[in-house]
mmCIF file of the N, C-alpha and C atoms, coordinates in Angstrom:
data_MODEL
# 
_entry.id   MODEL 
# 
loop_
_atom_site.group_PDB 
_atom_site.id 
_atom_site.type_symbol 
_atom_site.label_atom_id 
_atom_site.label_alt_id 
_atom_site.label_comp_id 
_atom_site.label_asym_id 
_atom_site.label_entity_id 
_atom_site.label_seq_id 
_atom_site.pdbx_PDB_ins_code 
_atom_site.Cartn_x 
_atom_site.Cartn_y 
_atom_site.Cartn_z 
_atom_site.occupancy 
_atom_site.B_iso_or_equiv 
_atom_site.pdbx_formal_charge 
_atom_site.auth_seq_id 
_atom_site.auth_comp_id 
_atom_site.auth_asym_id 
_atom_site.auth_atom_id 
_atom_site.pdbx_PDB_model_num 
ATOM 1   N N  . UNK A 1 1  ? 0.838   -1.161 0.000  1.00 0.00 ? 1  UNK A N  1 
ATOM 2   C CA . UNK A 1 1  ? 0.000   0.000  0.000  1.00 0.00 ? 1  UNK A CA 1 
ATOM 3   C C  . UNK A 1 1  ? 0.889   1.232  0.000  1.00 0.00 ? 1  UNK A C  1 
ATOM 4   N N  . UNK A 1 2  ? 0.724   2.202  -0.634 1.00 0.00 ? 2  UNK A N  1 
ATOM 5   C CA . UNK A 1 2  ? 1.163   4.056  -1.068 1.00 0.00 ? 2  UNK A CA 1 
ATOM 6   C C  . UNK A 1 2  ? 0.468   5.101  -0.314 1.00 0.00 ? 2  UNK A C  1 
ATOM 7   N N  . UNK A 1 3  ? 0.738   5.421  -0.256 1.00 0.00 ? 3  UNK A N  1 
ATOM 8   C CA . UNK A 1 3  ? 0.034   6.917  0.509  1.00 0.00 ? 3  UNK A CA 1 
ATOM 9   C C  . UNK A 1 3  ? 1.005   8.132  -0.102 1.00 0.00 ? 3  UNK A C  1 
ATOM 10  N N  . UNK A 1 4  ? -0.076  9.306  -0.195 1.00 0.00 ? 4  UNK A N  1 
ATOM 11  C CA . UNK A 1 4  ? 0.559   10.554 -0.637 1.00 0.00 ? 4  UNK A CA 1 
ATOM 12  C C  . UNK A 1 4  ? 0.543   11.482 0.261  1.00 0.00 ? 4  UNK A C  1 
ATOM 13  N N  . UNK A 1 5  ? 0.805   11.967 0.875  1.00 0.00 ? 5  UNK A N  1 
ATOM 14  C CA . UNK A 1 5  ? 0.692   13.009 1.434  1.00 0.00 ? 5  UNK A CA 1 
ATOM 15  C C  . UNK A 1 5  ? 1.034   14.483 1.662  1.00 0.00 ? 5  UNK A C  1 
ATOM 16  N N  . UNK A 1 6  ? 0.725   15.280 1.337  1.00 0.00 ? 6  UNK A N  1 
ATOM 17  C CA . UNK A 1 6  ? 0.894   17.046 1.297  1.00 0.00 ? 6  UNK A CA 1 
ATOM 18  C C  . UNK A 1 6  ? 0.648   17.916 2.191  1.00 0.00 ? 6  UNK A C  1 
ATOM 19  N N  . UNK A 1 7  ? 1.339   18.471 2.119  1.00 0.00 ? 7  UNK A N  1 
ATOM 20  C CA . UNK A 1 7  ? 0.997   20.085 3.207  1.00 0.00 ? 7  UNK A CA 1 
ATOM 21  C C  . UNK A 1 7  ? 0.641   21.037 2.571  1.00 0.00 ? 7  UNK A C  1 
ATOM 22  N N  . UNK A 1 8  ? 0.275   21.558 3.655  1.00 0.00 ? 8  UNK A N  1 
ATOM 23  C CA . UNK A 1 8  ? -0.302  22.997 3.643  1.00 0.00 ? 8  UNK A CA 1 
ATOM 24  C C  . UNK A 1 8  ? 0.235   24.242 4.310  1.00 0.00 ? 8  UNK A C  1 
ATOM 25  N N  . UNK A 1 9  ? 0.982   25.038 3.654  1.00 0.00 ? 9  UNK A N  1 
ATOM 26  C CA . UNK A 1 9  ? 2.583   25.983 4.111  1.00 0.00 ? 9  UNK A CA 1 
ATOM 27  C C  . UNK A 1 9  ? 1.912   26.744 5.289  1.00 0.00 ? 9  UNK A C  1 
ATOM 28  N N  . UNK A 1 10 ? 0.439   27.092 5.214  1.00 0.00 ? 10 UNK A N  1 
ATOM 29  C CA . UNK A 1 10 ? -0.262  28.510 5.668  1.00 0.00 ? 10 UNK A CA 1 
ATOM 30  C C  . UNK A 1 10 ? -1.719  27.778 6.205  1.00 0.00 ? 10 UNK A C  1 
ATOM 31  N N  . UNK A 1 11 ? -1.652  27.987 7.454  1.00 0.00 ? 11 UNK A N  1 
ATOM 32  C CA . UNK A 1 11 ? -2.996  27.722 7.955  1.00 0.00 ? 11 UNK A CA 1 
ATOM 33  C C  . UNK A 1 11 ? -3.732  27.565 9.015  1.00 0.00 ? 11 UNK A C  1 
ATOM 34  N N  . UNK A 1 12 ? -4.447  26.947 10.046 1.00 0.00 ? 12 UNK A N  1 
ATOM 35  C CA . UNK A 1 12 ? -4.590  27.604 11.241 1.00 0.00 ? 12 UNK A CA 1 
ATOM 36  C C  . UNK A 1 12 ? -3.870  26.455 11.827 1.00 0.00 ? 12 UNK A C  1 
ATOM 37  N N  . UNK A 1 13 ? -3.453  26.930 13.377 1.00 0.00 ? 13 UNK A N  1 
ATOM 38  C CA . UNK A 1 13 ? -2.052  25.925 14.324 1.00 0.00 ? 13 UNK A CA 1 
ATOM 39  C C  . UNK A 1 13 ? -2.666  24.963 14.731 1.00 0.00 ? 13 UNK A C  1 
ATOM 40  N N  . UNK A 1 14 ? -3.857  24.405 14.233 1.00 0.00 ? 14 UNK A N  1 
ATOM 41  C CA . UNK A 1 14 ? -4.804  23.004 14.450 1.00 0.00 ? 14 UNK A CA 1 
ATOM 42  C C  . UNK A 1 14 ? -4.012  22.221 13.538 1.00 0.00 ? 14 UNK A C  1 
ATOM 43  N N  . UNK A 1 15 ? -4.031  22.572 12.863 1.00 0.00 ? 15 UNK A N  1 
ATOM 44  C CA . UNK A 1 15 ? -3.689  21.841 11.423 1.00 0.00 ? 15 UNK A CA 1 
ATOM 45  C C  . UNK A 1 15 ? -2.209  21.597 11.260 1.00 0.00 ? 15 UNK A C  1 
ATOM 46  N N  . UNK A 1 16 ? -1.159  21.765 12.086 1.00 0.00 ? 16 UNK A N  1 
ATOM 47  C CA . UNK A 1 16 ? -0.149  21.242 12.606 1.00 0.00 ? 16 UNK A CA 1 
ATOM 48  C C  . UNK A 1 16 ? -0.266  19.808 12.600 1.00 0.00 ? 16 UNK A C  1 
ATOM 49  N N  . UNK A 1 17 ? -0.564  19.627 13.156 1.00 0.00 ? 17 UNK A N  1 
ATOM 50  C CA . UNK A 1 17 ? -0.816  18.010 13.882 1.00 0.00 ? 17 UNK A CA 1 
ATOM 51  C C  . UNK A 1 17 ? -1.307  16.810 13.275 1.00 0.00 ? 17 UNK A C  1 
ATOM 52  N N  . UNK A 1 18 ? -0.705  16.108 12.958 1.00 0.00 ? 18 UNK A N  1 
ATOM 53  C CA . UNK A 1 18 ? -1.270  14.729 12.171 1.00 0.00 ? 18 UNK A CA 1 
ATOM 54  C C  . UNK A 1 18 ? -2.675  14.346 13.013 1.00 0.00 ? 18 UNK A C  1 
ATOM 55  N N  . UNK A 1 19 ? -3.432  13.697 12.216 1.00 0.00 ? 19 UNK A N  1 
ATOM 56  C CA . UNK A 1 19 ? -4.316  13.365 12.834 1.00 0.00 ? 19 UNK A CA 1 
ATOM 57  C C  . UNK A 1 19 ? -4.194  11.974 13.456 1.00 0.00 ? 19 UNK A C  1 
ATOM 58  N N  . UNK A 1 20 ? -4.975  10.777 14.192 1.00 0.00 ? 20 UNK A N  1 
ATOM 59  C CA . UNK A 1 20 ? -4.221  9.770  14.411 1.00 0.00 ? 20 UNK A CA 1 
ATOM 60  C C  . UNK A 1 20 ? -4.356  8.877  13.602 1.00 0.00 ? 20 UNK A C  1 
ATOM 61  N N  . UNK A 1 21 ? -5.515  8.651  12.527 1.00 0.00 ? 21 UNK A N  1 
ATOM 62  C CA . UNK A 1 21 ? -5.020  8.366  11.330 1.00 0.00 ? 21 UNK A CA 1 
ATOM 63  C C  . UNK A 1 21 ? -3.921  7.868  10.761 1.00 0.00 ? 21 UNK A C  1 
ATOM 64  N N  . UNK A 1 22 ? -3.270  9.942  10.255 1.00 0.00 ? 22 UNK A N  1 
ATOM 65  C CA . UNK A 1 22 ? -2.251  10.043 9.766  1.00 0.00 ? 22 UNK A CA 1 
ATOM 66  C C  . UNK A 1 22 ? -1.278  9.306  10.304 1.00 0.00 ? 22 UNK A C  1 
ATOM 67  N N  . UNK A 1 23 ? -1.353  9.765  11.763 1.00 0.00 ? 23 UNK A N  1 
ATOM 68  C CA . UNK A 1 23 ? -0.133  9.373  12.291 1.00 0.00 ? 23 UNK A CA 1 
ATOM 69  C C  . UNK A 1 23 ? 0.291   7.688  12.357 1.00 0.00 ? 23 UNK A C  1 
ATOM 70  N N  . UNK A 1 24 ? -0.964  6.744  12.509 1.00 0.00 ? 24 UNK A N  1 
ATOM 71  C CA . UNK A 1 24 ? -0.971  5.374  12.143 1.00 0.00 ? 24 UNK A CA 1 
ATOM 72  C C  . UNK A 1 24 ? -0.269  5.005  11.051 1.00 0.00 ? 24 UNK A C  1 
ATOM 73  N N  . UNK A 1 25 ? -0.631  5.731  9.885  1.00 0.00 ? 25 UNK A N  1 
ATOM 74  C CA . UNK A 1 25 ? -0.118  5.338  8.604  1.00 0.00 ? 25 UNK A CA 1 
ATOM 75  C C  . UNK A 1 25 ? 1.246   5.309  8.912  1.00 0.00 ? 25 UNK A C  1 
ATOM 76  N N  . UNK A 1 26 ? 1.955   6.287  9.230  1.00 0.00 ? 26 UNK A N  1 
ATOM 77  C CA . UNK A 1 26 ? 2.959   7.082  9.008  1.00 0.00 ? 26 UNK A CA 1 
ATOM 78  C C  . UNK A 1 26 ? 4.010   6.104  10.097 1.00 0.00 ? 26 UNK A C  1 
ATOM 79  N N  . UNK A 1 27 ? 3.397   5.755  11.201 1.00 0.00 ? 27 UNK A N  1 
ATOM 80  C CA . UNK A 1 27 ? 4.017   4.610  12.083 1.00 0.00 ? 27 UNK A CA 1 
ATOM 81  C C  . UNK A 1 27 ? 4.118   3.381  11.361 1.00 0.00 ? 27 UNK A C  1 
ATOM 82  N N  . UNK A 1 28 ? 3.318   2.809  10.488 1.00 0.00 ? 28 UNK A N  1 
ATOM 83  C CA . UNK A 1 28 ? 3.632   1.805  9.937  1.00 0.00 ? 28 UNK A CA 1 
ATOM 84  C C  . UNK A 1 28 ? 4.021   1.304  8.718  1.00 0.00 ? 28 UNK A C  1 
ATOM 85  N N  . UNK A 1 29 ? 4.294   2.627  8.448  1.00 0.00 ? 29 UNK A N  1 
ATOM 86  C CA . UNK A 1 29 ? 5.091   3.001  7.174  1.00 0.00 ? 29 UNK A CA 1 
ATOM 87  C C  . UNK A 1 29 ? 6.896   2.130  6.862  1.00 0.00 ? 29 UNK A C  1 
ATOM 88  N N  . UNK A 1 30 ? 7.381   0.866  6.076  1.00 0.00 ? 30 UNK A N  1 
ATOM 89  C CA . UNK A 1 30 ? 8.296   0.464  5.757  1.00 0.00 ? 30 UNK A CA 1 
ATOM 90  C C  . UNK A 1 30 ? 9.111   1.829  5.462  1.00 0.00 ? 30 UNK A C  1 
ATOM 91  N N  . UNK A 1 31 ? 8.719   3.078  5.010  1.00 0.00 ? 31 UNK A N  1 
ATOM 92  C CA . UNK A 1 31 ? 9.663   3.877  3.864  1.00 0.00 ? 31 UNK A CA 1 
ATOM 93  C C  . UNK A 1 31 ? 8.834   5.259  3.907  1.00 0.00 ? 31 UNK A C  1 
ATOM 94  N N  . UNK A 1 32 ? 10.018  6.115  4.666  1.00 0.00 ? 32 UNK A N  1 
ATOM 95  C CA . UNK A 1 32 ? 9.324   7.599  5.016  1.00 0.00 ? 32 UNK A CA 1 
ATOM 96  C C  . UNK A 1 32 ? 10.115  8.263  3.791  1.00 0.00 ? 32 UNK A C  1 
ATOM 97  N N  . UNK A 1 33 ? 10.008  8.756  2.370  1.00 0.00 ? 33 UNK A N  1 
ATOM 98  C CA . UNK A 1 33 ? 10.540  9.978  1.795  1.00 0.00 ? 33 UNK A CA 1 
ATOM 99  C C  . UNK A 1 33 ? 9.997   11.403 1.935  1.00 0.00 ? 33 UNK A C  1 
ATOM 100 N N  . UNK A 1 34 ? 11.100  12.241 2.152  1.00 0.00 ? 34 UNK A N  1 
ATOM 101 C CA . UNK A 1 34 ? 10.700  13.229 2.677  1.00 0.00 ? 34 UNK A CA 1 
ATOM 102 C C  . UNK A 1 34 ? 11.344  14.357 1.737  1.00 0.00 ? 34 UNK A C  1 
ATOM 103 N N  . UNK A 1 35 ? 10.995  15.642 1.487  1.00 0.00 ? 35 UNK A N  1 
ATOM 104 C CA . UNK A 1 35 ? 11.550  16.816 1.026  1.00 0.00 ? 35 UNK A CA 1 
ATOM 105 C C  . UNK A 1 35 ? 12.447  17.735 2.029  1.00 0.00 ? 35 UNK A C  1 
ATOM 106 N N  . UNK A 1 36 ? 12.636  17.002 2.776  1.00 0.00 ? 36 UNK A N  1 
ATOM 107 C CA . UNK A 1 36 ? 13.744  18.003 4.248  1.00 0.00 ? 36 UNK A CA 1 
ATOM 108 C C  . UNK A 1 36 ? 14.697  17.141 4.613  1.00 0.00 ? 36 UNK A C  1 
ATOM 109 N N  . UNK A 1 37 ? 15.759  17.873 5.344  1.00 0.00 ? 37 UNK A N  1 
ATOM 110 C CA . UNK A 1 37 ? 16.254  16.938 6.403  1.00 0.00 ? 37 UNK A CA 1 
ATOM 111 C C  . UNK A 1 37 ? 16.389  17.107 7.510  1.00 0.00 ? 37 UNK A C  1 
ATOM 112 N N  . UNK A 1 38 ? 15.693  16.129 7.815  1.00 0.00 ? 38 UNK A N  1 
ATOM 113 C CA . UNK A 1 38 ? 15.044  16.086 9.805  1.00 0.00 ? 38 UNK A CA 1 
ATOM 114 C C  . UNK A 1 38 ? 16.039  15.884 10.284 1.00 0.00 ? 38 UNK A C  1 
ATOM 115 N N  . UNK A 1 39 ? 17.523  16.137 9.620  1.00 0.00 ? 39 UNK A N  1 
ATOM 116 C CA . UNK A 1 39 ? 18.898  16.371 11.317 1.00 0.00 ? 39 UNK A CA 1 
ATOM 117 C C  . UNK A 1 39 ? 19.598  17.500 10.832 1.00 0.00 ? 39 UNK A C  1 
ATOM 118 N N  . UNK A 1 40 ? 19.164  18.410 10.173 1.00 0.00 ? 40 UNK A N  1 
ATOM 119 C CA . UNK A 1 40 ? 19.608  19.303 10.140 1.00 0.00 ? 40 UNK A CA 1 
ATOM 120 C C  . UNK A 1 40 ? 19.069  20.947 11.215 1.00 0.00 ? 40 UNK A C  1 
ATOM 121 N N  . UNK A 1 41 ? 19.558  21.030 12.207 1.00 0.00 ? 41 UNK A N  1 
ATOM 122 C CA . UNK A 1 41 ? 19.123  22.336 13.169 1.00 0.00 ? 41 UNK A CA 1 
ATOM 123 C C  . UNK A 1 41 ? 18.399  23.415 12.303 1.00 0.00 ? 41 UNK A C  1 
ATOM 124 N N  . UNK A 1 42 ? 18.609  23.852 10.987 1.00 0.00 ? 42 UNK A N  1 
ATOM 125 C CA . UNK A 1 42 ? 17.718  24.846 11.086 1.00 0.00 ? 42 UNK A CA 1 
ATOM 126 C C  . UNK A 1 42 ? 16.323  24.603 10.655 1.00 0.00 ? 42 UNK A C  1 
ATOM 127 N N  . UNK A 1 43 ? 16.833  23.171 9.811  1.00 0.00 ? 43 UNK A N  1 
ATOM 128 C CA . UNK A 1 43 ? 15.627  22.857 9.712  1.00 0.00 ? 43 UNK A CA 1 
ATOM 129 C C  . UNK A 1 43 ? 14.318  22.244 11.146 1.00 0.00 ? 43 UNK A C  1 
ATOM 130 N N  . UNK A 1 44 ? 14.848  21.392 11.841 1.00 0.00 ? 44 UNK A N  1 
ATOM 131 C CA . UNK A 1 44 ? 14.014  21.158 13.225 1.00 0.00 ? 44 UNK A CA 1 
ATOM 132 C C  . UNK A 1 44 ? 13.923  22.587 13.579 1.00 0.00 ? 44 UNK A C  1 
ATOM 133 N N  . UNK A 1 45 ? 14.115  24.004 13.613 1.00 0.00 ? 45 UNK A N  1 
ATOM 134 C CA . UNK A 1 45 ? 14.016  24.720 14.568 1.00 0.00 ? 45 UNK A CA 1 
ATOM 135 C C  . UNK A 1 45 ? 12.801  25.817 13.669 1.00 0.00 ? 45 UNK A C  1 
ATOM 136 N N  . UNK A 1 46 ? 12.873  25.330 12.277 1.00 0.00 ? 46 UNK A N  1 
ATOM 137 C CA . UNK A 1 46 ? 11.544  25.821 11.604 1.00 0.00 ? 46 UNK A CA 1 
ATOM 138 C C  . UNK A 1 46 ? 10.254  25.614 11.893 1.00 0.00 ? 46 UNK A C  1 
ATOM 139 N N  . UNK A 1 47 ? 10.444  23.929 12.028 1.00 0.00 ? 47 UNK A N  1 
ATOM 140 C CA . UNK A 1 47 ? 9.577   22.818 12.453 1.00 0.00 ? 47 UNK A CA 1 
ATOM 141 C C  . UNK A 1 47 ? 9.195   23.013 13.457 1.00 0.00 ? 47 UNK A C  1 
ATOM 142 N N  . UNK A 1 48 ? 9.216   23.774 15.043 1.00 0.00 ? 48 UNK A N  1 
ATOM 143 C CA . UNK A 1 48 ? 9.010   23.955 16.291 1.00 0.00 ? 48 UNK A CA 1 
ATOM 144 C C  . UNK A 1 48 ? 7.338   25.094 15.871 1.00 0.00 ? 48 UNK A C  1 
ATOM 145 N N  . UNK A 1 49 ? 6.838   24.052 16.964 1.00 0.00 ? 49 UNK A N  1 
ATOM 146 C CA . UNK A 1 49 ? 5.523   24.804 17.097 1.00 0.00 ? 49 UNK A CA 1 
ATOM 147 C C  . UNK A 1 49 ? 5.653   26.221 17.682 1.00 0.00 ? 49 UNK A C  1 
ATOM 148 N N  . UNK A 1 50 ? 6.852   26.830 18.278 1.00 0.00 ? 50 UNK A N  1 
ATOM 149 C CA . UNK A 1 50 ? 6.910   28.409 18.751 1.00 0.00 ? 50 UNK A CA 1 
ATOM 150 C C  . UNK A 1 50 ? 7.118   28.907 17.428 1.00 0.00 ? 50 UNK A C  1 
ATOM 151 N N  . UNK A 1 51 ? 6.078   30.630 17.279 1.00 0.00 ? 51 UNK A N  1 
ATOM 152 C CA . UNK A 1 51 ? 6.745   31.053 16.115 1.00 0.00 ? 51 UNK A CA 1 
ATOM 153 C C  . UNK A 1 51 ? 7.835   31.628 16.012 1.00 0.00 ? 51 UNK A C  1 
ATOM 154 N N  . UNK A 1 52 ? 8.247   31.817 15.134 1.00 0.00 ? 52 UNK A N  1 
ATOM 155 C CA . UNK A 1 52 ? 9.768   32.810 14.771 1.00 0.00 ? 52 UNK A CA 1 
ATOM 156 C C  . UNK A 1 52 ? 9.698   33.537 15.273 1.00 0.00 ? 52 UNK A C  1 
ATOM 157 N N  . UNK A 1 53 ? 8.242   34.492 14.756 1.00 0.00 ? 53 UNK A N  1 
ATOM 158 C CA . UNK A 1 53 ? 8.349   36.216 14.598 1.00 0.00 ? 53 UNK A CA 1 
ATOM 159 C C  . UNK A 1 53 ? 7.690   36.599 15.309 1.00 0.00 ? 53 UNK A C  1 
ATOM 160 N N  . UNK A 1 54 ? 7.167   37.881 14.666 1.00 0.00 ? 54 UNK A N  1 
ATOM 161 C CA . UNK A 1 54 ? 5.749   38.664 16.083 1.00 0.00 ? 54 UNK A CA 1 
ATOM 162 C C  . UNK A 1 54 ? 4.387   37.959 15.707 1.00 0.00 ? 54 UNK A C  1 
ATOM 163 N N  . UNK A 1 55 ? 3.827   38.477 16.528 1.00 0.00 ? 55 UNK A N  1 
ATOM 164 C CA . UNK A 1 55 ? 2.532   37.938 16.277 1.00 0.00 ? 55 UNK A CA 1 
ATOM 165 C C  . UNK A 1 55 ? 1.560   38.426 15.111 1.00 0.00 ? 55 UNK A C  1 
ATOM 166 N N  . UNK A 1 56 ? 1.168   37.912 14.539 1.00 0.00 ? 56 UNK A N  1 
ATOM 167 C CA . UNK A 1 56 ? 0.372   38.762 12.952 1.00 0.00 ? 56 UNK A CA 1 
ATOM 168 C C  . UNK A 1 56 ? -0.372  39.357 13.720 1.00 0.00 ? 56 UNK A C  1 
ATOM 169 N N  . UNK A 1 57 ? -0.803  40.571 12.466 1.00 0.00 ? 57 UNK A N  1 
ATOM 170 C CA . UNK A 1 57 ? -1.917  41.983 12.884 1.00 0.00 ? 57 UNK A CA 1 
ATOM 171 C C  . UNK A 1 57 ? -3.179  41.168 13.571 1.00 0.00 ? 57 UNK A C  1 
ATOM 172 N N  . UNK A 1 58 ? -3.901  41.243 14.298 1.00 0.00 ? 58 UNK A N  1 
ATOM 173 C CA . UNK A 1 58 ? -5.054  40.772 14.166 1.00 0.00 ? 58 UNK A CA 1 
ATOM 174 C C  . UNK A 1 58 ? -6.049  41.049 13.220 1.00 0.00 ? 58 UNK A C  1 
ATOM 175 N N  . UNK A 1 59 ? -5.951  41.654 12.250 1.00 0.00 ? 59 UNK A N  1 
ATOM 176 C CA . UNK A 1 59 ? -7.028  41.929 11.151 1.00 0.00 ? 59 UNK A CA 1 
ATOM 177 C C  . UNK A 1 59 ? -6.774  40.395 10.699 1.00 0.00 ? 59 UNK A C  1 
ATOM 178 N N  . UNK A 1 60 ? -5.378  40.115 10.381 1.00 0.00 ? 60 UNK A N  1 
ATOM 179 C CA . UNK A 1 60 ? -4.888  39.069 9.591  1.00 0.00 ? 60 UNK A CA 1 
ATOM 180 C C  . UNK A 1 60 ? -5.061  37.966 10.195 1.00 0.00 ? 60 UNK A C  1 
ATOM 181 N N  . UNK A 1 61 ? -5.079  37.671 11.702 1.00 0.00 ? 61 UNK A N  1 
ATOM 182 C CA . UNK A 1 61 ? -5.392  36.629 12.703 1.00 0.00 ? 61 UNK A CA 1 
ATOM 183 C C  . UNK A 1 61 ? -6.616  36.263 12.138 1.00 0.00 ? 61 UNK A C  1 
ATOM 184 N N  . UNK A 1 62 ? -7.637  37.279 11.956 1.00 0.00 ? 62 UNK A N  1 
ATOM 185 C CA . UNK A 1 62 ? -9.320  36.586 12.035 1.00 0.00 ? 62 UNK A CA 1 
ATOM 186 C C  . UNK A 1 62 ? -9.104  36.693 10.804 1.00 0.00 ? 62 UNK A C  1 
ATOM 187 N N  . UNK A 1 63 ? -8.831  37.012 9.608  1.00 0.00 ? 63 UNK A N  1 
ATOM 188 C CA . UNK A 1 63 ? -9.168  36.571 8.282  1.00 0.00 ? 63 UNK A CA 1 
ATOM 189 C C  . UNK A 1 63 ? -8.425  35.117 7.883  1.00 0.00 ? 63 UNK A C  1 
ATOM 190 N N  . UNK A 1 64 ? -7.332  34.770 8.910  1.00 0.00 ? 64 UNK A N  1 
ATOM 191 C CA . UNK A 1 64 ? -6.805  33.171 8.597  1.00 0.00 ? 64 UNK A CA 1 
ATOM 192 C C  . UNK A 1 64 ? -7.798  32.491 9.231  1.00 0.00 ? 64 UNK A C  1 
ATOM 193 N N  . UNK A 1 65 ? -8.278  32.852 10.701 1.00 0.00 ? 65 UNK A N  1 
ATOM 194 C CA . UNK A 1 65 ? -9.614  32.036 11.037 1.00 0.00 ? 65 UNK A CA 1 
ATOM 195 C C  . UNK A 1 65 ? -10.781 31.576 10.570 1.00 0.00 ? 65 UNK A C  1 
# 
C-alpha cells in the first residue's frame, strides 16, 4: 500500500498536527521519503511549534480564522 501526502505551508495551528489516522499510517510506514532533512538544526528549529516572529496583525489573525 502508497500513501501521498501534502501540506499545507499557511494555515490555522490546528492543522499542525497529524491526525491519528495520519499518524498510524505514518508509524507503519516500511519507507518515510521526505523533502527536508530532519537532522539538520535549522531545519528542526523551523519545524518547532513556537513562532519565529511577532505575532500577525489581528485583522490578519481573524481573516486566517
Amino acid at each position: 500500500m502508497s500513501y501521498l501526502f501534502g501540506t499545507v505551508h499557511v494555515g490555522r495551528p490546528a492543522w499542525r498536527a497529524l491526525g491519528p489516522r495520519t499518524a498510524r499510517a505514518l508509524a507503519a510506514a516500511d519507507t518515510l521519503a521526505l523533502e527536508l532533512d530532519p537532522t539538520d538544526p535549522a531545519v528542526v528549529a523551523a519545524l518547532t511549534l513556537t513562532p519565529a516572529g511577532p505575532p500577525l496583525p489581528s485583522a490578519l489573525q481573524q481573516r486566517l480564522a
